[in-house]
N, C-alpha and C positions, 0 to 999 in steps of 0.2 A: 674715459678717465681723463680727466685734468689738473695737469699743472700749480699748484698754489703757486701766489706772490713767494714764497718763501724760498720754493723749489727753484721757480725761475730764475731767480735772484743767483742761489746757488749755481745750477747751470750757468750761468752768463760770466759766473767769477769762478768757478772750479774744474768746469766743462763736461761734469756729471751731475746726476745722480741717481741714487742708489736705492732702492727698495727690497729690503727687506723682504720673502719669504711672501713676495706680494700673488703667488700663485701656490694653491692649495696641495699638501701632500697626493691626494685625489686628481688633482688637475696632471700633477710634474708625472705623475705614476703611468696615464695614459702615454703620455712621448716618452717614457721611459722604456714603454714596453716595445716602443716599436725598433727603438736605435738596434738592438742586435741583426735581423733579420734585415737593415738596409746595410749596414757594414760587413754582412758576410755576403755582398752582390759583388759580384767581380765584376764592376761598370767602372767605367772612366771617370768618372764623378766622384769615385775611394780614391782619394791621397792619401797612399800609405806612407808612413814613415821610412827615412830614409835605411837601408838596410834590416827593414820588421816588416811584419804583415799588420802589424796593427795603425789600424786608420788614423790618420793625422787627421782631416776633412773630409766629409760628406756633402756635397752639392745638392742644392735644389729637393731636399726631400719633399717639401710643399708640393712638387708636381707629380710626385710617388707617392707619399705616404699621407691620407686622410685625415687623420691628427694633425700633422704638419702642417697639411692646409688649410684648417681651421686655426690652428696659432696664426698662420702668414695673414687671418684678417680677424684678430683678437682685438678688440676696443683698450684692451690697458697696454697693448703695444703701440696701437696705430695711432690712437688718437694722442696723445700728447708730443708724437714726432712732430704731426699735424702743427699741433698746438704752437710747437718749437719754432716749423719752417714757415706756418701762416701760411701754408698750400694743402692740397690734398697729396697724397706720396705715394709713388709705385714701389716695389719689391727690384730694388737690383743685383740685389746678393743674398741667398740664404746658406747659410752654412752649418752644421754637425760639428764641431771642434771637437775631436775625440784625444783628449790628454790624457793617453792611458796610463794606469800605474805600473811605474818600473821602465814605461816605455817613451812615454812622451814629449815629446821634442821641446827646444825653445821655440816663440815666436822672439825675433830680434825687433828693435826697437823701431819702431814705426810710427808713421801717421794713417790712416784708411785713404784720405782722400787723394795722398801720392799717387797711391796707387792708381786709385779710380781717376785722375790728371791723365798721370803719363799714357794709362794705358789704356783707358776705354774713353779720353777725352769727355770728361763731366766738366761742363764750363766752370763751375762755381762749386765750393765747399759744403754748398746747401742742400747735406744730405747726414745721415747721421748712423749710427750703430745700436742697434738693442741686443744686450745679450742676457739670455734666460738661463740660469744653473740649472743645470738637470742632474747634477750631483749635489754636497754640501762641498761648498768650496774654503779650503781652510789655509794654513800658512804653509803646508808642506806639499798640496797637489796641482803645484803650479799654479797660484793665481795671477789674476790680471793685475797690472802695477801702470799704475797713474801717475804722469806729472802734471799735480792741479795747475791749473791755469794757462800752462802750454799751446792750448789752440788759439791760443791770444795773438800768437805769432805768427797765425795763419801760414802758409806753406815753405817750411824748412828744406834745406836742400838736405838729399836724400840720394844713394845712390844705390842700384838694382842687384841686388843680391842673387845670382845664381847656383850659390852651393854649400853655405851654409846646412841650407836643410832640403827637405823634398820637395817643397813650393816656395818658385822666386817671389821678393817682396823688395820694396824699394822700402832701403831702411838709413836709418840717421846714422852719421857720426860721431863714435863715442865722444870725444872732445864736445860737440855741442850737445849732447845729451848730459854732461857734465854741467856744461854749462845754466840749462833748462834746469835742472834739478836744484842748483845753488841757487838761483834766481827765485824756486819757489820753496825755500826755505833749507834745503841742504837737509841734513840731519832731524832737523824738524819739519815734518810734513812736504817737505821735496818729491817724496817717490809715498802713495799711499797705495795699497790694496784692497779694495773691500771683498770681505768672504763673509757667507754667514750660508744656509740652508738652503738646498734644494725647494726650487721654484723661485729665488733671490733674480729679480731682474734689476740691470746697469743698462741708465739711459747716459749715452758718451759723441762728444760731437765728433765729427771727422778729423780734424785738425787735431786733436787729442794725442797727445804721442803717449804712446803706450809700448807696454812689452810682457812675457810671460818667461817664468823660467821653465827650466827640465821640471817634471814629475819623477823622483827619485821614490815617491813614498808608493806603499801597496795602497791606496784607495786612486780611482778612476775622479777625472775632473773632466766631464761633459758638458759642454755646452751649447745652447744653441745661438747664434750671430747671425740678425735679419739683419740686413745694410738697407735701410728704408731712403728713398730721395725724393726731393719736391717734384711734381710732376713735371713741371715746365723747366727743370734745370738735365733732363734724360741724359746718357750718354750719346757723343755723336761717332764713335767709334766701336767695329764689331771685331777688334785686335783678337780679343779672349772668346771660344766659344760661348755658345748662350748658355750653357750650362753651370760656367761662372759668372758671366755678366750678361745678366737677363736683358730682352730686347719687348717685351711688351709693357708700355710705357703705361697704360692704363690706371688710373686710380684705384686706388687697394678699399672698397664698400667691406666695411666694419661686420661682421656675425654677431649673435647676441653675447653679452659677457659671459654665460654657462657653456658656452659653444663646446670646450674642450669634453665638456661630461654628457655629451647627446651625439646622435647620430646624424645631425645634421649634415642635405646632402652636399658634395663641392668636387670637384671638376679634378681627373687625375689625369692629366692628358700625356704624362710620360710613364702610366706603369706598366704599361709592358713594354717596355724599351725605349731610347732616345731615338727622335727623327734626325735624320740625315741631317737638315737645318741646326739642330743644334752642334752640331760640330762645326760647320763653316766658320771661316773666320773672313775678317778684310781690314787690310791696314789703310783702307781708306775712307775718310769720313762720309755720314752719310747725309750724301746729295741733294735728295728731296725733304720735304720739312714733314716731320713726324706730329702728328698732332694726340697727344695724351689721352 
């Protein structure tokens, strides 16, 4: 799948965008069916909420779960990142966001690529975020909230939040998220959310500052967050296990667009349990030159 002049244009001045219900009841219904049985695994990869048992994050289902690996090389995910970075792109984050109803936390105000700087040392911005509903996403179960044009600013200062919620994030200050907001129209169009249907995927760049509120309401807001990056931009640090920041740089080869509705075969190399290697960590960068 590609990009129109239209789209691109949009991205380049709003730092999204947004499709619509671009994956089929039938398609969302497969990964729907799996999310219970990975969230009820008591593995290190459940971020649960702080004080609940219900899961804030899921890691890496892609290396667990067969669906999941088939979305990690989907043609309407991967190729228009492609499209975006003008390289072919690896998988450095896949995440479950599980925003339960009644339960679900804030994410506080952020950029993606803070993160992936500070802490797994990604040289460059030139990596991007795809997130798939796997719910209907609406005004009340915590959506995702946009300030258009924001990644224009390229990397805000940002400081490491350790206890707001269950997982640290390097996150903005409010003062300059005031500021980011008035700039892109305050009141009007400042702060935008897009919600609409399960299977709804938001193509958003790194730099994008973004946030979510509490889910106060009874419906669930699932989502899945691939964090896809150019191949030659990899991280050079293994701070965070590979279980959040993946370490196999390899380009992501596309499946056919039906992939989610067949049984096509793909590689689970973590279901019965994490290797050792994925737990290591090193605060120091890596040495020898990685080649994609």
């Amino acid at each position: 799948m590609q990009l129109s002049p239209e789209q691109l244009a949009q991205f380049d001045r709003d730092g999204y965008v947004f499709f619509p219900g671009l994956f089929t009841p039938q398609e969302t219904q497969v990964l729907n069916d799996c999310v219970p049985a990975l969230y009820q695994r008591r593995e290190v990869y459940n971020v649960r909420e702080r004080g609940s048992d219900a899961v804030r994050t899921n890691f890496a289902a892609h290396l667990v779960s067969a669906p999941f690996a088939r979305l990690a090389r989907h043609p309407r995910m991967v190729e228009p990142v492609a499209q975006l970075l003008g390289e072919a792109v690896y998988m450095h984050q896949f995440k479950i966001n599980g925003k339960m109803a009644f339960e679900g936390d804030v994410w506080q105000w952020h950029q993606d690529y803070g993160t992936w700087r500070n802490d797994d040392h990604m040289p460059t911005e030139r990596a991007m975020n795809v997130a798939i509903f796997l719910d209907e996403v609406n005004a009340f179960n915590g959506p995702l909230m946009f300030i258009p044009g924001s990644h224009r600013q390229g990397v805000v200062d940002a400081k490491h939040d350790l206890t707001t919620t269950s997982y640290p994030l390097w996150t903005v200050d409010k003062a300059l998220i005031a500021q980011l907001v008035e700039r892109a129209g305050g009141k009007h169009g400042g702060i935008v959310s897009p919600t609409g249907p399960a299977g709804s995927m938001i193509l958003f760049h790194s730099c994008l500052v973004h946030a979510s509120s509490c889910n106060l309401s009874p419906w669930n807001r699932v989502s899945v967050y691939l964090s896809l990056c150019a191949a030659s931009n990899h991280i050079r640090r293994f701070q965070r296990p590979e279980y959040i920041a993946h370490r196999d740089f390899t380009p992501i080869s596309c499946l056919p667009d039906d992939c989610l509705l067949g049984e096509l075969p793909v590689d689970l190399p973590w279901l019965h349990g994490l290797p050792a290697s994925a737990l290591e960590t090193s605060a120091d960068d890596i040495t020898q030159a990685v080649t994609p």
